[in-house]
N, CA, C and O atoms as a GROMACS GRO file, in nm:
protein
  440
    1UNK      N    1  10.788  11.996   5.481
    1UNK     CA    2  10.833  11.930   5.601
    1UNK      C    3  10.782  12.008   5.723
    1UNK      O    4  10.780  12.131   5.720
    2UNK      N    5  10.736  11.932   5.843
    2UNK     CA    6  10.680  12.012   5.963
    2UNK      C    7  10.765  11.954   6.070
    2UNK      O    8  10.780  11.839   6.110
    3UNK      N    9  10.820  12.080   6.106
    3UNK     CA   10  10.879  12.045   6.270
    3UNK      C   11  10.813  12.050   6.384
    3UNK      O   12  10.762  12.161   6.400
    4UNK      N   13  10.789  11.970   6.479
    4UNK     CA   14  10.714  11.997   6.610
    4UNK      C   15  10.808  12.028   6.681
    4UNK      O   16  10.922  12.004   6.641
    5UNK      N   17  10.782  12.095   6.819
    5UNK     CA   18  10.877  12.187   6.889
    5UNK      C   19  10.948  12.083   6.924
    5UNK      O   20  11.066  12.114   6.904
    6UNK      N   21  10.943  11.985   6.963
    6UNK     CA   22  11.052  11.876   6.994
    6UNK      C   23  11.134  11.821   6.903
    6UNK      O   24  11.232  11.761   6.947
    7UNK      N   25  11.119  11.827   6.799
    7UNK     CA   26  11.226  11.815   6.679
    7UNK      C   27  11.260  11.956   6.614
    7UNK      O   28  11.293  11.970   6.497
    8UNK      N   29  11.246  12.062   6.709
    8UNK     CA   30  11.319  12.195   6.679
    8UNK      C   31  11.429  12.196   6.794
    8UNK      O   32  11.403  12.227   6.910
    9UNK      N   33  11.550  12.160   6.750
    9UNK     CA   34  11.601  12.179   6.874
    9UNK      C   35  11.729  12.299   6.789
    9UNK      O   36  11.844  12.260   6.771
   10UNK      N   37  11.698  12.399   6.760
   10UNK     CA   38  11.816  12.503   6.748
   10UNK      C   39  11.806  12.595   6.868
   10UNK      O   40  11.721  12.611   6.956
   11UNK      N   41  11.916  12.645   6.841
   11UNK     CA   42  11.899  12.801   6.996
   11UNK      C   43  11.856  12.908   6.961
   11UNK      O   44  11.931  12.995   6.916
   12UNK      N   45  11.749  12.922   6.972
   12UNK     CA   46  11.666  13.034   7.011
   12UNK      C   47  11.704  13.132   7.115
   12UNK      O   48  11.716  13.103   7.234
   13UNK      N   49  11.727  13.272   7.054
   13UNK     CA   50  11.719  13.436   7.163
   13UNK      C   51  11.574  13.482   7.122
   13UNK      O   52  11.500  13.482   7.024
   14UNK      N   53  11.576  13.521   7.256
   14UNK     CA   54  11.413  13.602   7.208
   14UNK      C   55  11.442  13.721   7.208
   14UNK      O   56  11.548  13.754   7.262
   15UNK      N   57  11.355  13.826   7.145
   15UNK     CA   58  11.346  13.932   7.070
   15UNK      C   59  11.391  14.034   7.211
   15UNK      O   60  11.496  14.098   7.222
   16UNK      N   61  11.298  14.028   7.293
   16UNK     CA   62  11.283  14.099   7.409
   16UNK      C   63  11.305  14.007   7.526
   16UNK      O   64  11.263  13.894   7.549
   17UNK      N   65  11.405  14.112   7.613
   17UNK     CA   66  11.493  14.042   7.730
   17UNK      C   67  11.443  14.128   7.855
   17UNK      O   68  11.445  14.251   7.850
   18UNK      N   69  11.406  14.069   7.949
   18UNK     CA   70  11.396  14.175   8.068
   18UNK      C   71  11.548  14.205   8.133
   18UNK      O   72  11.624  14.110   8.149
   19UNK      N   73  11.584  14.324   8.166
   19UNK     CA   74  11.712  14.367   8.208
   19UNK      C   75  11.709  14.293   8.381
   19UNK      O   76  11.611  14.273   8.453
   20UNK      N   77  11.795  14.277   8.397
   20UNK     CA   78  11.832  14.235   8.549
   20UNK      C   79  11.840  14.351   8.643
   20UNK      O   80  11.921  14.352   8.736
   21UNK      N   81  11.734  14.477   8.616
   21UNK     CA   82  11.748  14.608   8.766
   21UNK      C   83  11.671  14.562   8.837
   21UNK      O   84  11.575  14.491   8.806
   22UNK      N   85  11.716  14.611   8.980
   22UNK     CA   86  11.609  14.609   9.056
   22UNK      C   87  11.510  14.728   9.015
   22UNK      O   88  11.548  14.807   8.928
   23UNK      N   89  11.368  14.746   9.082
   23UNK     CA   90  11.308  14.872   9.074
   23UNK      C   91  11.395  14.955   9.180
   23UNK      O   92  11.448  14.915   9.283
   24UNK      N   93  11.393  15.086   9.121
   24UNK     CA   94  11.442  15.158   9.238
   24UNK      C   95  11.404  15.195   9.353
   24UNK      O   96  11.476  15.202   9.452
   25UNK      N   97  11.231  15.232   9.345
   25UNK     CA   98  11.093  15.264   9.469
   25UNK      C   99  10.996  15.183   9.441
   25UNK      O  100  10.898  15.216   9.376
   26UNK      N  101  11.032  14.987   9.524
   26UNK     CA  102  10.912  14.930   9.473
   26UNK      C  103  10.779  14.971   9.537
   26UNK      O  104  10.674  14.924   9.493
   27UNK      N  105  10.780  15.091   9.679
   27UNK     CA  106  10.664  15.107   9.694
   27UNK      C  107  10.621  15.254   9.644
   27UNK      O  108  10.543  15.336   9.691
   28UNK      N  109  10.683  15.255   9.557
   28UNK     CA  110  10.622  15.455   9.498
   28UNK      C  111  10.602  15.553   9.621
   28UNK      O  112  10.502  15.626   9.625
   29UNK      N  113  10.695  15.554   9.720
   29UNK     CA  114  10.666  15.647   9.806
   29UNK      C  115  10.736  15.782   9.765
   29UNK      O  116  10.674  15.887   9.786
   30UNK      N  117  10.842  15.785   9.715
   30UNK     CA  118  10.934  15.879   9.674
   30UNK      C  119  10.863  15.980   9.528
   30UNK      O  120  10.876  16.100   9.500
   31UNK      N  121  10.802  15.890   9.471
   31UNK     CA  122  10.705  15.938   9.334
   31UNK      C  123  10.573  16.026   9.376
   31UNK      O  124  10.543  16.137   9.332
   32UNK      N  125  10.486  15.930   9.495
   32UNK     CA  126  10.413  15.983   9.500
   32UNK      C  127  10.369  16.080   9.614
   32UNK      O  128  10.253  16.119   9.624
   33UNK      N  129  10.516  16.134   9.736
   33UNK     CA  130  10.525  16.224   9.750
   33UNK      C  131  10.560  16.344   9.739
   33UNK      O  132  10.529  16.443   9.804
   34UNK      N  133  10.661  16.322   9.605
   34UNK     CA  134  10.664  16.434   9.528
   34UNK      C  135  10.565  16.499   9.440
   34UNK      O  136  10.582  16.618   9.414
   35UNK      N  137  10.460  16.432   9.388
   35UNK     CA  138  10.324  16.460   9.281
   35UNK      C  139  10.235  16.504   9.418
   35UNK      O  140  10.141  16.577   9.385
   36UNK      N  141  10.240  16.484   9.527
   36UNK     CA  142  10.140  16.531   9.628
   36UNK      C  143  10.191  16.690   9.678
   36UNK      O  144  10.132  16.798   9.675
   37UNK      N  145  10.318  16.655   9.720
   37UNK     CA  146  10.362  16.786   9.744
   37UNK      C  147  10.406  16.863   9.609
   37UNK      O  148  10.493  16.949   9.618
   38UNK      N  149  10.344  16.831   9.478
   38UNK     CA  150  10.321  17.002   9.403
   38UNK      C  151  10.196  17.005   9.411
   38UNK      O  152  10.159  17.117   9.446
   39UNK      N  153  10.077  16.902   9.388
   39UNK     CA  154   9.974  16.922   9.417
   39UNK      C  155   9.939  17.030   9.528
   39UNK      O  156   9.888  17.136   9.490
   40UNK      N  157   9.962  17.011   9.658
   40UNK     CA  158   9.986  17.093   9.723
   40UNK      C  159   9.996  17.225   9.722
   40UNK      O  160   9.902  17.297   9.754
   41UNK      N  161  10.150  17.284   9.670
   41UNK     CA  162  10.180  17.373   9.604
   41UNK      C  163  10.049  17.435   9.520
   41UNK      O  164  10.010  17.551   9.508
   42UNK      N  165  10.009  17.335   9.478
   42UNK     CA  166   9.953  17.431   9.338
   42UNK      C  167   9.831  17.470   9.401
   42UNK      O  168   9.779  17.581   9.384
   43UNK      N  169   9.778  17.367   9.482
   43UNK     CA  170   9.640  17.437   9.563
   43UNK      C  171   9.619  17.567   9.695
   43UNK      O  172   9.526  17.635   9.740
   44UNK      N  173   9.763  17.550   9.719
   44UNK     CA  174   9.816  17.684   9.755
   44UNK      C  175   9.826  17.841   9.670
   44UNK      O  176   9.821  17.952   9.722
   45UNK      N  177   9.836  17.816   9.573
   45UNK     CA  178   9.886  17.874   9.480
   45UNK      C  179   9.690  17.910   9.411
   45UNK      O  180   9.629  18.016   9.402
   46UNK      N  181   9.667  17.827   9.391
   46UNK     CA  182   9.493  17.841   9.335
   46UNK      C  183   9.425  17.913   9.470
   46UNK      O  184   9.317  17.970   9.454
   47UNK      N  185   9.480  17.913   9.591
   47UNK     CA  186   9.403  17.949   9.674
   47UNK      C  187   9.419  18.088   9.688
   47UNK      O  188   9.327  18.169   9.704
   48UNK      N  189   9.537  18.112   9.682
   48UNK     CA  190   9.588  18.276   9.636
   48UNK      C  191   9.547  18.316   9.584
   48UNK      O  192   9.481  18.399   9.648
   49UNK      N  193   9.520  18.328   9.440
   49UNK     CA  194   9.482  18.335   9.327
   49UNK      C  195   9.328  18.319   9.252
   49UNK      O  196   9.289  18.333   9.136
   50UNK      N  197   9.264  18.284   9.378
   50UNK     CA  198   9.103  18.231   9.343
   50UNK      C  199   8.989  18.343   9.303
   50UNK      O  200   8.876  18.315   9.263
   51UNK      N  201   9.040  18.474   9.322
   51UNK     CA  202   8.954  18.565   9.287
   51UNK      C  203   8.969  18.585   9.130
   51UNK      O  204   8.872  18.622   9.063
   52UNK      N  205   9.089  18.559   9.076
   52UNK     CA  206   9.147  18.607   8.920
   52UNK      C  207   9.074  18.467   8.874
   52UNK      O  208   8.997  18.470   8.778
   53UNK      N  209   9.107  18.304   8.966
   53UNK     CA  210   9.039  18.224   8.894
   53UNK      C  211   8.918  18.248   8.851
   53UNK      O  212   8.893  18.276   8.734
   54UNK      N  213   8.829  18.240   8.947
   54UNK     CA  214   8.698  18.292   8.948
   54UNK      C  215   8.662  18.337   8.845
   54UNK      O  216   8.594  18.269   8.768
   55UNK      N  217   8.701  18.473   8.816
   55UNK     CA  218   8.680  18.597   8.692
   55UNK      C  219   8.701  18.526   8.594
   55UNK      O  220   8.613  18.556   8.513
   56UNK      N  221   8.800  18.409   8.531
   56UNK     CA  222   8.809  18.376   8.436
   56UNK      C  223   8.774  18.254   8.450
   56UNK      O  224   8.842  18.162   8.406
   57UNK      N  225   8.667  18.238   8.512
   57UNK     CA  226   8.586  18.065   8.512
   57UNK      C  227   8.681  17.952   8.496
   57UNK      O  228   8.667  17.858   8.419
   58UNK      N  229   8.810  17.979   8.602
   58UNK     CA  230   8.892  17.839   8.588
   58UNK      C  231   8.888  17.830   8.768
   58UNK      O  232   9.000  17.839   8.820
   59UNK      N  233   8.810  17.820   8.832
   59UNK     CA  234   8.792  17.782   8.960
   59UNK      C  235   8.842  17.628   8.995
   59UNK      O  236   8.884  17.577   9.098
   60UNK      N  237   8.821  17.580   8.871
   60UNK     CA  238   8.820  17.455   8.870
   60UNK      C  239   8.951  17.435   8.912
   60UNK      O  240   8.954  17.339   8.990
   61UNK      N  241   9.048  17.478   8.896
   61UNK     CA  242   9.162  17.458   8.863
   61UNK      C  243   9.212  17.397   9.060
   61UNK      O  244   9.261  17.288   9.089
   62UNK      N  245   9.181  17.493   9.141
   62UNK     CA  246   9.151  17.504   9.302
   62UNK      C  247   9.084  17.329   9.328
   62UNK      O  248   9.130  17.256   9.416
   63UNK      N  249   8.990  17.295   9.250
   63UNK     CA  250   8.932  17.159   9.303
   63UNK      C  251   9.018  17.083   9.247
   63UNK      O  252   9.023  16.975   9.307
   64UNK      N  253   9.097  17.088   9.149
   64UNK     CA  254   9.169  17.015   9.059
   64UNK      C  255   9.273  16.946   9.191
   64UNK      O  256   9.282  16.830   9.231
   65UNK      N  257   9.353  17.086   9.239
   65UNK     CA  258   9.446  17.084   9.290
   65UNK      C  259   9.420  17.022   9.481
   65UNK      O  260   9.495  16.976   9.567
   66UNK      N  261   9.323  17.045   9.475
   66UNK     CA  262   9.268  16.979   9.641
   66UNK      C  263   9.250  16.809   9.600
   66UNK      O  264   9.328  16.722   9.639
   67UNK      N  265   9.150  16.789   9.528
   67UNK     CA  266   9.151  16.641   9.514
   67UNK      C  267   9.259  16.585   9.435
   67UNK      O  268   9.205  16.483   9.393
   68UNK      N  269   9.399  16.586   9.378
   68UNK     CA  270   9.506  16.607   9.377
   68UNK      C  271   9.602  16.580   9.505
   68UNK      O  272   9.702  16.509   9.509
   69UNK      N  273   9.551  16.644   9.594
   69UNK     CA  274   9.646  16.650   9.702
   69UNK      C  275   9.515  16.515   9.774
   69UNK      O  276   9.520  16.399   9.732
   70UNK      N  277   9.433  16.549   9.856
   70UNK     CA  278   9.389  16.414   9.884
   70UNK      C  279   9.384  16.276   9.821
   70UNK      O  280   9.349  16.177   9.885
   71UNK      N  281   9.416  16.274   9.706
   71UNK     CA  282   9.440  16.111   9.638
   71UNK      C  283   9.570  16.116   9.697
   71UNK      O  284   9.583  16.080   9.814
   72UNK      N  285   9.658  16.154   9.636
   72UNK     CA  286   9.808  16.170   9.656
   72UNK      C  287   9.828  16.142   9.856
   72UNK      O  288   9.944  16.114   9.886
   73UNK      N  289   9.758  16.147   9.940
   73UNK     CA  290   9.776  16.142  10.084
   73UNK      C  291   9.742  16.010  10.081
   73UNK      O  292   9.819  15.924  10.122
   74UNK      N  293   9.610  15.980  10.026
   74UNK     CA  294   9.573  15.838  10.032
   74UNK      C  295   9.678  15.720  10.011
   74UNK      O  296   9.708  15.628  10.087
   75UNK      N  297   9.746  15.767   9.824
   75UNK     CA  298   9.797  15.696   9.761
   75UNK      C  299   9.954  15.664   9.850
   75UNK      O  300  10.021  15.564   9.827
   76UNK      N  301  10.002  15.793   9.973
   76UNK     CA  302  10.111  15.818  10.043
   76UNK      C  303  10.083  15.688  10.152
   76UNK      O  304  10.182  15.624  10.188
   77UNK      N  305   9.963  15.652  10.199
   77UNK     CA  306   9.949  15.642  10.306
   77UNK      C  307   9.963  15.472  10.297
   77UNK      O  308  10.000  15.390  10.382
   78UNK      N  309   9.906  15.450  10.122
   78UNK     CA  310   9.902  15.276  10.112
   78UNK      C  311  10.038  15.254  10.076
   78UNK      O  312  10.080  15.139  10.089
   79UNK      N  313  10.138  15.368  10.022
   79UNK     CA  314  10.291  15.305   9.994
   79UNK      C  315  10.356  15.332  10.104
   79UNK      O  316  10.471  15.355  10.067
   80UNK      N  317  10.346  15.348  10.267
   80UNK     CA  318  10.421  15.369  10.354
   80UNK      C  319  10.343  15.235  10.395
   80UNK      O  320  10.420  15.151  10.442
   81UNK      N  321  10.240  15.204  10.390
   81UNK     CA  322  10.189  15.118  10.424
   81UNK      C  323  10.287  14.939  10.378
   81UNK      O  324  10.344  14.853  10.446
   82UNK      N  325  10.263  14.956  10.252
   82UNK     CA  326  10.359  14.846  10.181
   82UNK      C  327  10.493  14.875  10.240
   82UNK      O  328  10.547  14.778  10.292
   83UNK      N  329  10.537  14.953  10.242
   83UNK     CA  330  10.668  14.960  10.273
   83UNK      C  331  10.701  14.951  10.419
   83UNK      O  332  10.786  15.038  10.435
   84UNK      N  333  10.689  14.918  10.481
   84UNK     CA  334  10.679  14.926  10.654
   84UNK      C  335  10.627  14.790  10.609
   84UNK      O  336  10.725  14.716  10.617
   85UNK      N  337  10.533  14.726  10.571
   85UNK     CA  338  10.558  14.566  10.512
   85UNK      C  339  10.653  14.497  10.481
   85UNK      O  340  10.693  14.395  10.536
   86UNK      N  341  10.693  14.548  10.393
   86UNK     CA  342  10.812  14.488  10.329
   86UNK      C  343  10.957  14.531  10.411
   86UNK      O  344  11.070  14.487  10.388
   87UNK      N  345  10.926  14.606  10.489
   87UNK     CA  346  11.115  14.558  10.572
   87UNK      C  347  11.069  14.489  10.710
   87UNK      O  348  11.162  14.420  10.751
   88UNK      N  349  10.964  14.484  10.792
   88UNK     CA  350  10.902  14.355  10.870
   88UNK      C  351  10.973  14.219  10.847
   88UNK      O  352  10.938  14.158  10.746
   89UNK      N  353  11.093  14.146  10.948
   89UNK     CA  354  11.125  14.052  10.927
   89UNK      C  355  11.024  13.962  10.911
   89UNK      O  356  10.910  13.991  10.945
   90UNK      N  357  11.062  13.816  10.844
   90UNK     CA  358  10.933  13.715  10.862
   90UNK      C  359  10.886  13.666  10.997
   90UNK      O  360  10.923  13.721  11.100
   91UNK      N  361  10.817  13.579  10.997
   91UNK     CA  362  10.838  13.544  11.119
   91UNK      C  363  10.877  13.391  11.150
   91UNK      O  364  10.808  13.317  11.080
   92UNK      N  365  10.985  13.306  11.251
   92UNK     CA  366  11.058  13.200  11.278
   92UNK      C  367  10.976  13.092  11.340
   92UNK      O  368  10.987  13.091  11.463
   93UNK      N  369  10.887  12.989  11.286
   93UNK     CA  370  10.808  12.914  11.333
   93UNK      C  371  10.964  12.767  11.374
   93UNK      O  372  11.054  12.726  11.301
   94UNK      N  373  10.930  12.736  11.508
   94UNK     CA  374  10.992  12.612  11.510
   94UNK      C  375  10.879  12.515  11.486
   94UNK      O  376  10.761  12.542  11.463
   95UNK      N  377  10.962  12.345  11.501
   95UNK     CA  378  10.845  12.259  11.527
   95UNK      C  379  10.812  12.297  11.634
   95UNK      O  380  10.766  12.408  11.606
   96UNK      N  381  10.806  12.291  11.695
   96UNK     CA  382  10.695  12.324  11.812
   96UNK      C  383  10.608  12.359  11.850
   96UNK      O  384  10.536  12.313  11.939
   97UNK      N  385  10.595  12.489  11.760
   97UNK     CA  386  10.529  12.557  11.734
   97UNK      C  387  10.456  12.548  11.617
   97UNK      O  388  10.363  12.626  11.595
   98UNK      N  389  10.491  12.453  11.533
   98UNK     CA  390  10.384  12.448  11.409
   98UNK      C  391  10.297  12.321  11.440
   98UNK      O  392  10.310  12.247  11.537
   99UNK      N  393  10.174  12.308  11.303
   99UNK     CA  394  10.155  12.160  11.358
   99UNK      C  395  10.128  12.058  11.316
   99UNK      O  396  10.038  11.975  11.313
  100UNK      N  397  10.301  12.094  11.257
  100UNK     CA  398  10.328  11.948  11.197
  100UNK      C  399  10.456  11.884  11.247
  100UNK      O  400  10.557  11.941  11.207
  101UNK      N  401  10.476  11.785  11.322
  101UNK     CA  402  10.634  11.716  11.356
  101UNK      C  403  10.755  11.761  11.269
  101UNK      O  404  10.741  11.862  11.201
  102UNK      N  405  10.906  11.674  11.265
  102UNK     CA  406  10.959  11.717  11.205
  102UNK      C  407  10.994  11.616  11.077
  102UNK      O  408  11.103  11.614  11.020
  103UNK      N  409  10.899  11.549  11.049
  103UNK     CA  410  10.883  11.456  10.915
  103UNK      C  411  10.796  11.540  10.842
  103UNK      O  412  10.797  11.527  10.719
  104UNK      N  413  10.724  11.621  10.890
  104UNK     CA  414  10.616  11.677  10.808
  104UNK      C  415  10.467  11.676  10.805
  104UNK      O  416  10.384  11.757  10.764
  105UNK      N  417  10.456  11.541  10.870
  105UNK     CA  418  10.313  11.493  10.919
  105UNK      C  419  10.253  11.572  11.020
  105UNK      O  420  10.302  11.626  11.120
  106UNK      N  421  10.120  11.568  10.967
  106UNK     CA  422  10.072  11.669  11.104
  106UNK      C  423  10.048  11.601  11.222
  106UNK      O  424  10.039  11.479  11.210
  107UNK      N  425  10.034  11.646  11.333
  107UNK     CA  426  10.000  11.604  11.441
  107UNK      C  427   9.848  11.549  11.465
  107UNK      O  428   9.750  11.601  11.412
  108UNK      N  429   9.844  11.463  11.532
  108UNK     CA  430   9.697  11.394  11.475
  108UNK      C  431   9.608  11.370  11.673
  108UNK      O  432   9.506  11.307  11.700
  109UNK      N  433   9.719  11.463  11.790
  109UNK     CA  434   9.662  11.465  11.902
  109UNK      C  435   9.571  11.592  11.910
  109UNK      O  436   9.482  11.593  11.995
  110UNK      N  437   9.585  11.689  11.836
  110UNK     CA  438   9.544  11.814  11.853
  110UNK      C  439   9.422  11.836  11.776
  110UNK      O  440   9.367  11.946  11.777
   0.00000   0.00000   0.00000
């Protein structure tokens, strides 16, 4: 016997449910100024330390930690960005201002 989905009519749960949270930082500003400021830190810290790096051929560690901190400014700069978006009220078009009447039709003098 074959059922087509329209002659399946039992109740179905699905396996996987999305939970009802909000995100907590929908613009990752809080995330990704904390990963910038250890970055930071640490290129501070490599900069101190750059003669011992050196000697043991982990210099790298100093570029690691600089381009680290410049993504992380970038990545700061597009989530303040979104975010300063997103609390921007909308903006209140009347008719009047749009241009379409208040049936919906557009205006056909303009």
């Amino acid at each position: 016997m074959v059922l087509s989905v329209t002659q399946n009519t039992g109740d179905h749960k699905p396996m996987l449910v999305q939970a009802p949270v909000r995100a907590l930082d929908p613009d990752g500003v809080a995330v990704v100024s904390s990963g910038t400021i250890a970055f930071a830190i640490g290129a501070v810290l490599c900069w101190v330390f750059a003669d011992n790096l050196a000697a043991t051929g982990r210099l790298w560690y100093l570029y690691v930690a600089i381009t680290g901190t410049i993504i992380g400014m970038l990545g700061l700069s597009v989530g303040l960005v979104r975010s300063r978006r997103r609390r921007r009220p909308l903006p209140r078009y009347s008719v009047e201002e749009a241009d379409v009447n208040a049936d919906g039709v557009p205006h056909r003098d303009r």
